[in-house]
C-alpha positions, -999 to +999 in steps of 0.1 A: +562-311+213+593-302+195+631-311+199+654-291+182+694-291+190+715-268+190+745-260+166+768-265+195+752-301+209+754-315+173+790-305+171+795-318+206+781-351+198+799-352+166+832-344+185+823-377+212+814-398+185+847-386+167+867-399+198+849-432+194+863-444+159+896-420+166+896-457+195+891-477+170+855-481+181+830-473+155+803-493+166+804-475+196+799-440+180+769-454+167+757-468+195+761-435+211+741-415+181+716-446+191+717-436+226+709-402+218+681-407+194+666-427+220+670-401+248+654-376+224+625-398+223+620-401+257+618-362+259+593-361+233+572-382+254+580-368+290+594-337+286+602-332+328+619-362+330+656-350+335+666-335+370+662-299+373+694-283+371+705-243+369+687-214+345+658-237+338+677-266+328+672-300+332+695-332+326+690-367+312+722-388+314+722-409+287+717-450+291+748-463+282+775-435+278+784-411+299+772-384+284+739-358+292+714-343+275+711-305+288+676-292+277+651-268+287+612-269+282+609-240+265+580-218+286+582-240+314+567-216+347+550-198+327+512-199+325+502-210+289+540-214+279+548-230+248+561-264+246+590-270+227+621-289+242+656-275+231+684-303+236+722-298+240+739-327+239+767-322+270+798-342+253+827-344+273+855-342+247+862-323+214+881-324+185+870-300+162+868-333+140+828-332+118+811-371+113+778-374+093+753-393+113+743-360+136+725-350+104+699-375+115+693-363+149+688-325+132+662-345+111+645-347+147+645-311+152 
């Protein structure tokens, strides 16, 4: 199984995480890169686990933010598909603003 992200989840999650410490809550941003990692890892493990959603899509809401992982299981209803999981983090704000630590969630990929 493998979890790769795409260019526009890592700058989404960068972007939430940027809104974190722009509140003066840092340990929160990383509690949220936490949160992720350990979605991610879930995934790797039970791939189906989010809710179906549109265009083959499925959702895993995150544990403690609200926040969703939007993946699909790449060859999923198809007979002998391949599987690899793409994840897009679904952050709910941007800023255009880049932080470091999505580096390490790439490092998943």
């Amino acid at each position: 199984m493998k979890v790769s992200l795409s260019d526009e989840a890592i700058e989404d999650a960068r972007a939430a995480a940027d809104w974190y410490i722009d509140q003066g809550a840092s340990r929160a941003a990383d509690a949220f890169f936490d949160d992720i990692e350990q979605s991610i890892q879930l995934l790797l493990r039970h791939p189906r686990v989010g809710t179906p959603g549109v265009a083959r899509t499925r959702s895993l809401p995150l544990q403690t933010f609200p926040h969703s992982l939007v993946y699909r299981v790449e060859g999923e209803g198809k007979a002998g598909g391949k599987a690899s999981t793409k994840a897009k983090a679904a952050a709910s704000r941007r800023n255009g603003k880049l932080g470091g630590r999505p580096r390490k969630l790439k490092e998943l990929a």
